[in-house]
C-alpha positions in Angstrom: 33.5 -6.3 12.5 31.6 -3.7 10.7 30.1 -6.6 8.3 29.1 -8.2 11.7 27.6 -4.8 12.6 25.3 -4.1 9.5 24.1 -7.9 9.6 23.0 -7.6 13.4 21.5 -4.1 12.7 19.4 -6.3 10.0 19.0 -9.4 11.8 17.6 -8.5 15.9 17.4 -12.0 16.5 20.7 -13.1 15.3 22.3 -10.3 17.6 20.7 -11.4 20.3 21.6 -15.2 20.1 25.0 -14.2 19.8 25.3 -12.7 23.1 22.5 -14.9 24.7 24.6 -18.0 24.0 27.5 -16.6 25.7 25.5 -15.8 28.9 23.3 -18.2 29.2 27.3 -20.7 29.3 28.1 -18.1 31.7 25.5 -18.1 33.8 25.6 -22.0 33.9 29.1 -22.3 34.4 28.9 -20.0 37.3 27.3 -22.5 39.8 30.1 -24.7 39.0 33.3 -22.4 39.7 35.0 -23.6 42.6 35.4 -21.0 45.4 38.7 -20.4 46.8 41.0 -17.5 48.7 43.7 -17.4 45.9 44.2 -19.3 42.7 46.2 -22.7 42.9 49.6 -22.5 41.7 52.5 -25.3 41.2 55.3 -24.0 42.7 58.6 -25.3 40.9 59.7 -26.8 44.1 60.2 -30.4 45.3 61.0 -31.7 48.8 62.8 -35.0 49.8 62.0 -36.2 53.2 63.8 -38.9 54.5 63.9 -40.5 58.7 66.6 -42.5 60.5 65.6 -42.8 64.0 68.4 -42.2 66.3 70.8 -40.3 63.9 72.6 -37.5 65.3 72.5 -34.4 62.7 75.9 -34.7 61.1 74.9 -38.2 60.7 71.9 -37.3 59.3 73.5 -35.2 56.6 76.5 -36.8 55.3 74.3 -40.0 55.2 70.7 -39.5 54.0 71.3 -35.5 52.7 74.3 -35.8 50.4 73.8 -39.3 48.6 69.9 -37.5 47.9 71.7 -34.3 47.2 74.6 -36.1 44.3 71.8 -37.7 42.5 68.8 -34.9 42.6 71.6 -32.3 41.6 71.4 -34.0 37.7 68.1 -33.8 37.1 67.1 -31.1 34.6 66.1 -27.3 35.6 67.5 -27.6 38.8 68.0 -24.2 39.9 68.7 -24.4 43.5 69.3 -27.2 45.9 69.6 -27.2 49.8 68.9 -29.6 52.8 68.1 -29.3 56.5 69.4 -31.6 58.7 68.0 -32.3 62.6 67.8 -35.5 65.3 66.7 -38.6 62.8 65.6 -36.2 59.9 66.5 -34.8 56.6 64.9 -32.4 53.9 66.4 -32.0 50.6 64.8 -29.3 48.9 65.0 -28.4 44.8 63.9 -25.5 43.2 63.6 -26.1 39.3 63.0 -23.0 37.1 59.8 -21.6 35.8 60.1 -23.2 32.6 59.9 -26.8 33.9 56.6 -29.0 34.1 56.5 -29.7 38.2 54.7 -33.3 37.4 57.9 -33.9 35.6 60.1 -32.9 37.4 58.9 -34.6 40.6 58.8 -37.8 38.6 62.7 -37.5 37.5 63.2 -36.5 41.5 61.8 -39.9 42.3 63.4 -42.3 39.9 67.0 -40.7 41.0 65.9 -41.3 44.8 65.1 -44.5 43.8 68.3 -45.4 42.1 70.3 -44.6 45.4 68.1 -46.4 48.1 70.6 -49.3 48.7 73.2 -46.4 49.4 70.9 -45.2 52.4 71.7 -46.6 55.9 70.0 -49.6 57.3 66.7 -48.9 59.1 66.1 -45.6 57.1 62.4 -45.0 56.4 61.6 -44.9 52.7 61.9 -41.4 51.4 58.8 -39.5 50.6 59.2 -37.2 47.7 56.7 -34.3 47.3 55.9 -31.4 44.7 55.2 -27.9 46.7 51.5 -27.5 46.8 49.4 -25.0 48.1 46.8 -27.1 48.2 47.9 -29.1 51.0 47.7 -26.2 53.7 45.4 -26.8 56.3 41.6 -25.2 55.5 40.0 -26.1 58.9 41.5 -26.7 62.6 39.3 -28.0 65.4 39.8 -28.8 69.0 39.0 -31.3 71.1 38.9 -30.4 74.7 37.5 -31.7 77.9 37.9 -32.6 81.7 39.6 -35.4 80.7 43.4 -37.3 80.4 44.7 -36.5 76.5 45.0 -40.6 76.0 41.0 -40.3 76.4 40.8 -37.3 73.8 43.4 -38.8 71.6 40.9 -42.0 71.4 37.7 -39.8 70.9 39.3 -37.8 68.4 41.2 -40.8 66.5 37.7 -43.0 66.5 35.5 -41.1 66.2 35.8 -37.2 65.4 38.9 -37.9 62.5 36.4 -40.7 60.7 33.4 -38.8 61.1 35.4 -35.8 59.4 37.1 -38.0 56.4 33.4 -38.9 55.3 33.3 -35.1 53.9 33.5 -34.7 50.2 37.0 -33.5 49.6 38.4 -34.1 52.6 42.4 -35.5 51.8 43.9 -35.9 55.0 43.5 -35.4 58.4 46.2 -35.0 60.7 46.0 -35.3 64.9 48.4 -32.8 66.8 48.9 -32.5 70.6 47.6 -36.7 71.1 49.0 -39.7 72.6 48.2 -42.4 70.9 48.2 -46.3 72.6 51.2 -48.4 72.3 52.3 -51.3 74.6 55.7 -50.6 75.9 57.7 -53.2 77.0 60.5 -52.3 79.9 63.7 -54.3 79.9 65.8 -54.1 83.2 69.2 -53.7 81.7 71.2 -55.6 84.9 68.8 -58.8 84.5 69.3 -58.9 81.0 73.2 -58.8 81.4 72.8 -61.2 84.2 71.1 -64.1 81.1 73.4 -62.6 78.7 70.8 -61.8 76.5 71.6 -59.0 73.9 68.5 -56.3 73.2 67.9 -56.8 69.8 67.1 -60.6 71.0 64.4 -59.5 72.6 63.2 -57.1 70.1 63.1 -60.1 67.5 61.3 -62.4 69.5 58.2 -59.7 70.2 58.4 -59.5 66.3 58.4 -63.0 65.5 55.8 -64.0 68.0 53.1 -61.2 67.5 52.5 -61.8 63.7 50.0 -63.9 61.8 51.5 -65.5 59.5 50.1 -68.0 56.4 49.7 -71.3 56.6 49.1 -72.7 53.4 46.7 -74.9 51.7 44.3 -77.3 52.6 42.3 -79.4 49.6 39.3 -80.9 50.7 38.3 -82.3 47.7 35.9 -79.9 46.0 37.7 -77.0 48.4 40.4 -75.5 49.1 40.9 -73.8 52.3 43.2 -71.1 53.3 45.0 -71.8 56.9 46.9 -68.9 58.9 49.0 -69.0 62.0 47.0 -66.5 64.2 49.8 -65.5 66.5 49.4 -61.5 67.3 48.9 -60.9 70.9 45.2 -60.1 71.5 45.5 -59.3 75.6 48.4 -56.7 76.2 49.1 -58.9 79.8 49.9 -61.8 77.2 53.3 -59.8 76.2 55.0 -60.8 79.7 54.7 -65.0 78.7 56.5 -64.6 75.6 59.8 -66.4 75.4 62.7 -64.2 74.6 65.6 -67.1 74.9 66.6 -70.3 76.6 69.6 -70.3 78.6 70.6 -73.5 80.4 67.6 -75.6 79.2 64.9 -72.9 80.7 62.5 -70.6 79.3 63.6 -67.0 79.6 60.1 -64.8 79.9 59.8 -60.9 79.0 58.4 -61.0 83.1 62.0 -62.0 83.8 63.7 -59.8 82.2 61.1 -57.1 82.6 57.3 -56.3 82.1 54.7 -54.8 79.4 52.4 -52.1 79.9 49.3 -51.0 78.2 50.5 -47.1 77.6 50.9 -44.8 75.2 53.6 -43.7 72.6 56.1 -40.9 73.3 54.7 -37.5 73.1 56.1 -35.2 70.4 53.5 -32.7 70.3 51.3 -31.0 72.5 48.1 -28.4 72.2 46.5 -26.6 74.4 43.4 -24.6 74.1 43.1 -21.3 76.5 45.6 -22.9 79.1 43.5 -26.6 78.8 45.1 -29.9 77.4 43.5 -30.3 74.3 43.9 -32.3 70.5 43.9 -30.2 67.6 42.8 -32.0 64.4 44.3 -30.0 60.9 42.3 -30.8 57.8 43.6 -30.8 54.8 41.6 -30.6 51.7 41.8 -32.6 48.3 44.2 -31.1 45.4 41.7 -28.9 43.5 38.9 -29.5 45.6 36.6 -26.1 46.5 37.3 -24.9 49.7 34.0 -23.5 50.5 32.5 -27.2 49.8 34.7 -29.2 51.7 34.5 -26.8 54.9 30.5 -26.9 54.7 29.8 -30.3 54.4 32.8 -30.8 57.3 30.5 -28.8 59.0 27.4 -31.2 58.6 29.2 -33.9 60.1 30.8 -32.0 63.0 26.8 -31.9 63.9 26.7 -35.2 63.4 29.9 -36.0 65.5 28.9 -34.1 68.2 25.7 -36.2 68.9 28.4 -39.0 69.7 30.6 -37.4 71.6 30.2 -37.4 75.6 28.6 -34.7 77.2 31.6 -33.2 78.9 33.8 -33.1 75.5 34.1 -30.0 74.2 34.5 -29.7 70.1 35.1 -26.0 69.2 36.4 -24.8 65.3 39.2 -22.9 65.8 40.1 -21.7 61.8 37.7 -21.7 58.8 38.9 -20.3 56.1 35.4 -20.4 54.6 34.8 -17.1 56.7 37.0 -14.9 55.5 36.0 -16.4 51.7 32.8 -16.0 51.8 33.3 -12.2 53.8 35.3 -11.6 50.9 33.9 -12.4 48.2 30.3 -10.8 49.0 32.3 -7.4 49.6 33.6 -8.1 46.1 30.2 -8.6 44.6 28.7 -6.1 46.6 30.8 -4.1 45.2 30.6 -5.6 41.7 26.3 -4.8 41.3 27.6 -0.9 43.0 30.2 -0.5 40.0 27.7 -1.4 37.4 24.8 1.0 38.7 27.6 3.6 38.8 28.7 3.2 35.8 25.3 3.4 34.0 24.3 6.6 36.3 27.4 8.2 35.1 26.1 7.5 31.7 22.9 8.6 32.6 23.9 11.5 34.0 25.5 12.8 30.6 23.6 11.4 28.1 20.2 12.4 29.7 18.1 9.4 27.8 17.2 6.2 29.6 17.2 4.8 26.8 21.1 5.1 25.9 21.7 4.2 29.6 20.1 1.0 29.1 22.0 0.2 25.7 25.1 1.2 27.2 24.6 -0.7 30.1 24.1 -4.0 28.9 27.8 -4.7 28.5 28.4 -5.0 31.7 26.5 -8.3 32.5 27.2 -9.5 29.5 30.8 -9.3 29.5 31.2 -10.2 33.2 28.2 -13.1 32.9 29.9 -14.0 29.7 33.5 -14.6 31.3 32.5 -17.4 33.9 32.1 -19.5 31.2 35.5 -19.0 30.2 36.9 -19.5 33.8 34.9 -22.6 33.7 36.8 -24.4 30.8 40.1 -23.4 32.2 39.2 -24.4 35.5 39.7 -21.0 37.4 38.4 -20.3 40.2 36.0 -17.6 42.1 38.8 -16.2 44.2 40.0 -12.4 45.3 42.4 -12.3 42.2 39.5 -13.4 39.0 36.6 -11.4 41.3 39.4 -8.2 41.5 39.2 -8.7 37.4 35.9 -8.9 37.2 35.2 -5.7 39.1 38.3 -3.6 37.7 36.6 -4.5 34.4 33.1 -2.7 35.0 34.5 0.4 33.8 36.4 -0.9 31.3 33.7 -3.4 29.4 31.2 -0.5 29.3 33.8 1.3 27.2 33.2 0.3 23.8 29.4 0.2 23.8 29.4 3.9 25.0 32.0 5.2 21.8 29.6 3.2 19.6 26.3 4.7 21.4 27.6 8.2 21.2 28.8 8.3 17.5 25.0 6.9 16.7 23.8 9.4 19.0 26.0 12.5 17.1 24.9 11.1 13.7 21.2 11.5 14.8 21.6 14.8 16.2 24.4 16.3 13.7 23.5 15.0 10.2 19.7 14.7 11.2 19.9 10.4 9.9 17.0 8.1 11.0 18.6 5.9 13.6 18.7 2.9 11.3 20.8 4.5 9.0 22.9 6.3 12.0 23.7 3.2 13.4 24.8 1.6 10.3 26.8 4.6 9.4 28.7 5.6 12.3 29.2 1.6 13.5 31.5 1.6 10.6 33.0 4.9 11.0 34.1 4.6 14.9 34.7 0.9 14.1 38.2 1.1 13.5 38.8 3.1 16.5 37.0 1.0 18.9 38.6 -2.3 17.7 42.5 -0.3 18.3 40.9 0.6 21.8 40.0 -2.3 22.9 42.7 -4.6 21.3 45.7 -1.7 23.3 43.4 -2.6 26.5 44.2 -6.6 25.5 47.8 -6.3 24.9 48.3 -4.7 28.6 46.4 -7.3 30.7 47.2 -10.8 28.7 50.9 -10.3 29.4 50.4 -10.2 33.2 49.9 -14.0 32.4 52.9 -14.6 31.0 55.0 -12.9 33.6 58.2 -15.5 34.1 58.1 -15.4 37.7 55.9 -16.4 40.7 53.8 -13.1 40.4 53.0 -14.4 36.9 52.1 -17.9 37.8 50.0 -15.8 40.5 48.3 -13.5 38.4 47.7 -15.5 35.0 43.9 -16.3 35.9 43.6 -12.6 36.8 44.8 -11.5 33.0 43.2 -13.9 31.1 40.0 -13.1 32.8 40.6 -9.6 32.3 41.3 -9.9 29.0 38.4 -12.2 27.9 36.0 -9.9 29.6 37.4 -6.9 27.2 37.2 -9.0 24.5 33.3 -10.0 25.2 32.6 -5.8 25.2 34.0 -5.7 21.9 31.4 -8.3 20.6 28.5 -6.6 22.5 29.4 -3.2 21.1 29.2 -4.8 17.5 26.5 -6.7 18.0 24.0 -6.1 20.5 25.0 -1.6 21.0 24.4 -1.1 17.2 20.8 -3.2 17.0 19.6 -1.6 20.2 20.5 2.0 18.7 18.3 1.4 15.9 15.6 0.4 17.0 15.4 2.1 20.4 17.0 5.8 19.8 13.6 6.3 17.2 11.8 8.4 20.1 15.0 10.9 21.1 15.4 11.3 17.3 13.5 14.0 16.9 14.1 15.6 20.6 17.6 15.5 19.9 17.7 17.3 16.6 15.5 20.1 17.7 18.2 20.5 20.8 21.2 20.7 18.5 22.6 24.0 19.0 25.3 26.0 21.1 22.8 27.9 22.7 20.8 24.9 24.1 23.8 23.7 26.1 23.6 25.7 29.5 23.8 25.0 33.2 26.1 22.3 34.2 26.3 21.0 31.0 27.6 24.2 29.4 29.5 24.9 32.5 31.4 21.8 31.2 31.8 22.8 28.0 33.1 25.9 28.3 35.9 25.2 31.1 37.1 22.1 28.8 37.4 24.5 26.0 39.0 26.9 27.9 41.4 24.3 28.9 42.4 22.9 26.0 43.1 26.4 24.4 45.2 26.8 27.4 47.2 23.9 26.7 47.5 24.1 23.2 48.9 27.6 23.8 50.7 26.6 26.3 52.6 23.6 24.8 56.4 23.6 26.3 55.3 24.4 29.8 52.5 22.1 29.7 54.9 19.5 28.3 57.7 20.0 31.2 55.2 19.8 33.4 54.3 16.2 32.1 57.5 14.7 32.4 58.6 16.1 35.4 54.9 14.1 36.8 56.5 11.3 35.2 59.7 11.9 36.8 58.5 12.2 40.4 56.7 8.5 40.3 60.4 7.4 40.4 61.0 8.8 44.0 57.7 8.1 44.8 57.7 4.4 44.1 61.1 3.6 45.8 59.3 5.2 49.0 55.6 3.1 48.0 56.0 0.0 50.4 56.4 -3.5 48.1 54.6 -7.1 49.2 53.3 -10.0 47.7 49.5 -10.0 49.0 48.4 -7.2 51.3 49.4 -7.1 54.4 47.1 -5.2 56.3 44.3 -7.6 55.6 42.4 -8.2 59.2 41.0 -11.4 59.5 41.0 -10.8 63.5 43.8 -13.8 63.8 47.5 -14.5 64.0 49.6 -16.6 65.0 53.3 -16.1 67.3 56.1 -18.7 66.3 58.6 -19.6 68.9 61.6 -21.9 67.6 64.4 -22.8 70.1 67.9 -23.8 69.6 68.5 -27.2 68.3 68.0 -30.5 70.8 65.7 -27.9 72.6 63.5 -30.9 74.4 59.9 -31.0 74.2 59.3 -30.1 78.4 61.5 -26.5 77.5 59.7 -25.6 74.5 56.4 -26.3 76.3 57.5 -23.8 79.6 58.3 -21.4 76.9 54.8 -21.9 75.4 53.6 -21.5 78.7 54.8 -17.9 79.8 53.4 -16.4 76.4 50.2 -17.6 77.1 50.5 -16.3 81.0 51.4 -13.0 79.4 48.5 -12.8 76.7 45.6 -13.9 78.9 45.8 -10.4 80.7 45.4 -8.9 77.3 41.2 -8.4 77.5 40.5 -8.2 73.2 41.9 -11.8 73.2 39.0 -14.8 72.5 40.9 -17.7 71.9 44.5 -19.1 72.5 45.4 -22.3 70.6 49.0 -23.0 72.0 51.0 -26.1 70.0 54.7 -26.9 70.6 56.3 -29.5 68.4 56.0 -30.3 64.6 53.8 -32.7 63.0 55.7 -32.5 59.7 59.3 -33.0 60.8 58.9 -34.6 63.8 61.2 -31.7 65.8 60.1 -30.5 69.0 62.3 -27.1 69.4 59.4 -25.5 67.9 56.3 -23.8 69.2 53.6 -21.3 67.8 50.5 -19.3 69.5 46.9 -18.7 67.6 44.8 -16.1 68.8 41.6 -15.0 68.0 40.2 -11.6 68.6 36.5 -10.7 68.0 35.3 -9.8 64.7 36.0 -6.6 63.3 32.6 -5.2 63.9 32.8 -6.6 67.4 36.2 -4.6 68.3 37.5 -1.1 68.4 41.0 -1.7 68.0 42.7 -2.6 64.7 44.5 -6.0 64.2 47.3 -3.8 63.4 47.8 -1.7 66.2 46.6 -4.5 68.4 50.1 -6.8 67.3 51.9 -3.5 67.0 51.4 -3.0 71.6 51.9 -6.9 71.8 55.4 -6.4 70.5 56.0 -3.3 72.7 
């Protein structure tokens, strides 16, 4: 490093391509970063979901949960393995261990499922095997309200509003909660179809067999060959009632004699409401990987879009964006990011008294923290609050280096009297040493944070390698850039500086300093037991005082003027008691006055239960309200 020191001092240019070429990759790679509230992790869980409609749940467990369970049980890393049984439904879920690849894992998951599907009862649904992803968390929920039936919004919102919104760039699924979708139901009266003997699943095959189109085969035509199908699906739902379900005694047995079809809707499952109204909540769910800031604006250039062809009298209203509270956060960050900086270099300032030093000193700071998007660029990080928390924890830290190296030119200019070229030269190598075991003690505290071997590691790896990196760019600046700068821009305090060398010249505040740190450190070197005692009984006390320090994942307190109330019931709850029970806690929370919005949804699109139910509500924004978030849920429990 000090080599790299006296051949920047000589070469100006050469120093300031270095660090040029890392910024300007920064600065480039910047516009690119994707934008996001955490960073993505793989957690080392896979779920097994697997359907058999009318299976009670003891049926569904000794059945579809413990032929999964046998097989999943031998694949490698397995750590942990439950299931969750209910009404048709299964979930196997398997925790591996940190040290196994996910993709890998979810691979071997799916080739044992695969080897036991004959096992599985007849009529069980495939089973869908997934890998834990927090990418596939809704980003954005919208209603669709309006003085009309829910079949009507169901169609608006199926037709029109869900294919307008899967146009977005990143867009990976969209799911409809709270619709009814169309279906044509056909009734059977059970005493006429005992009457013709006629067993159910008769009449089940024949609406099968006879709504299909089916291939014909081949026609040649001499130079052509044509393609002929059987166009037999039922066009005109009226058309269902002439379909022949048997013969008995010679004669044609009709569905209209056993029964009739209607043009109506499937059962309902789930159910939204939106401030007491009926209304269909669309959850979208973005792409794995894709920026979440992206894919919620251009969602919101087609929701303009989509409104134009909506009727007048339907209401489309975005209930969450995440966006918000990522772009609210991630300003305050940089806000606070450009304030850190100008502190730092008025601190510096303030006790170096050039504005030239200042300005040497201070170019670290954009250059490490320009420097280290390139970086989080080619490991495909992402802006979010745990690299931008890096970032600005590092403004102190970067600025480091280049002010030891600044201040040991500065002492050789006004101690030993040396031109600055020859200062910086000089003391560059002295403090050299020093800085690199500084700043390398600095990289062996933050890199492991990356390497934790739990979830807090997995969660905080982009926030130590950022770290780290960013320390690591200071250390190049302050051999590069600080030392070149120093010689050619200290020339005009040279000779200020050695005519103010003396004790005597250092008064007012500055001496004031002097003195009481002198005065101190006498006291503690004469004091060394008692001064010792009293450091490791400080050390001592942050035992107590972290059992009593309050411990969670992500803060907590964050207010992001929204939560949500979850309601589950006991099991075979129906869908009619969970929505009464959804009713009275919206009855209840009207009266409260700080309350915007009340997004009320009972059932689960997921696993098709319906003993479940939750609440959203919406207060104003923060600088709209007088009451904290927290003290606000804290009276709605009372």
């Amino acid at each position: 490093m000090q080599k790299l020191a006296e051949i920047c001092i000589r070469r100006p240019v050469f120093a300031a391509m270095i660090i040029l070429a890392l910024v300007v990759v920064g600065a480039t790679s910047y516009s690119k970063l994707g934008v996001d509230r955490f960073p993505t992790i793989d957690l080392p869980t896979v779920t097994i979901r697997m359907t058999l409609p009318g299976a009670s749940p003891e049926e569904a467990e000794s059945q579809l949960a413990k032929p999964i369970e046998e097989v999943v049980n031998t694949v490698e890393g397995v750590e942990q393995l439950r299931s969750v049984s209910s009404q048709g439904r299964s979930f196997v879920i398997a925790t591996f261990n940190l040290n196994r690849d996910i993709e890998a894992a979810a691979q071997d998951v799916r080739d044992r499922v695969q080897s036991v599907l004959r096992q599985l009862p007849p009529g069980t649904d495939p089973p869908v095997v997934q890998k834990a992803d927090s990418d596939s968390e809704p980003v954005m929920t919208i209603a669709i309200s309006g003085e009309r039936s829910i079949r009507e919004l169901t169609e608006l919102s199926d037709k029109t509003v869900k294919v307008g919104i899967e146009r977005s760039v990143g867009v990976g699924e969209v799911r409809i909660n709270g619709g009814l979708l169309r279906a044509i139901n056909v009734w059977v009266d059970a005493d006429r179809l005992a009457a013709y003997r006629i067993p159910i699943t008769q009449v089940r095959n024949a609406l099968v067999r006879q709504n299909a189109d089916v291939p014909g085969g081949n026609v040649d035509s001499g130079a052509r060959e044509l393609v002929l199908r059987t166009m037999g699906r039922v066009v005109n739902p009226r058309d269902f009632d002439e379909m022949v379900i048997a013969n008995v005694g010679g004669a044609p047995i009709k569905v209209r004699d056993i029964g009739y079809s209607e043009d109506g809707t499937k059962e309902m499952r789930t159910l939204s409401r939106l401030n007491g109204q009926p209304a269909v909540t669309l959850e979208i769910i973005r792409q794995s990987g894709a920026n979440t800031v992206a894919v919620i604006d251009d969602v919101k250039k087609n929701l303009d879009k989509i409104r134009r062809q909506l009727p007048p009298d339907v209401r489309m209203e975005v209930i969450v964006d995440q966006s918000l509270y990522i772009k609210n956060a991630l300003s305050e960050i940089n806000v606070h990011l450009v304030l850190g900086s100008i502190l730092a270099c008025l601190v510096v300032f303030i006790f170096m008294r050039s504005w030239r030093s200042t300005i040497i000193a201070g170019v670290a700071i954009p250059a490490s923290v320009i420097s280290t998007f390139g970086m989080m660029r080619a490991l495909d990080f992402t802006l979010n609050s745990v690299t931008m928390l890096a970032l600005v924890l590092m403004v102190g830290v970067v600025i480091d280096d280049a002010i030891v190296v600044l201040e040991n030119i500065f002492r050789f200019i006004e101690e030993k009297k040396m031109e600055p070229m020859q200062a910086a030269k000089e003391a560059t190598q002295e403090i050299g040493l020093a800085v690199m075991a500084t700043t390398f003690s600095l990289v062996v505290i933050f890199l492991p944070v990356s390497f934790m071997s739990s979830i807090s590691g997995r969660f905080l790896y982009q926030f130590g390698i950022t770290a780290a990196v960013a320390i690591m760019v200071s250390l190049l600046v302050s051999f590069t850039l600080t030392p070149m700068m120093s010689a050619r821009m200290l020339a005009g305090d040279a000779e200020k500086a050695r005519d103010e060398h003396s004790a005597s010249s250092r008064g007012g505040f500055y001496g004031l300093l002097d003195r009481s740190y002198t005065a101190m450190l006498h006291f503690v070197l004469r004091y060394r037991v008692a001064v010792m005692l009293l450091a490791i009984g400080v050390m001592l006390s942050s035992v107590y005082i972290y059992g009593k320090v309050k411990q969670d994942f992500i803060p907590s307190n964050v207010d992001e003027g929204q939560f949500s109330i979850y309601l589950n019931g006991p099991e075979g709850t129906s869908l009619s008691a969970m929505d009464e029970a959804l009713r009275s806690v919206e009855t209840d929370l009207k009266d409260l006055p700080e309350i915007r919005l009340i997004l009320g949804s009972a059932g689960s699109f997921f696993s098709g239960s319906v003993n479940s139910a939750n609440v959203f509500i919406k207060l104003p924004p923060h600088e709209e309200r007088t009451v904290n978030i927290t003290k606000f849920w804290n009276g709605l429990k009372r």
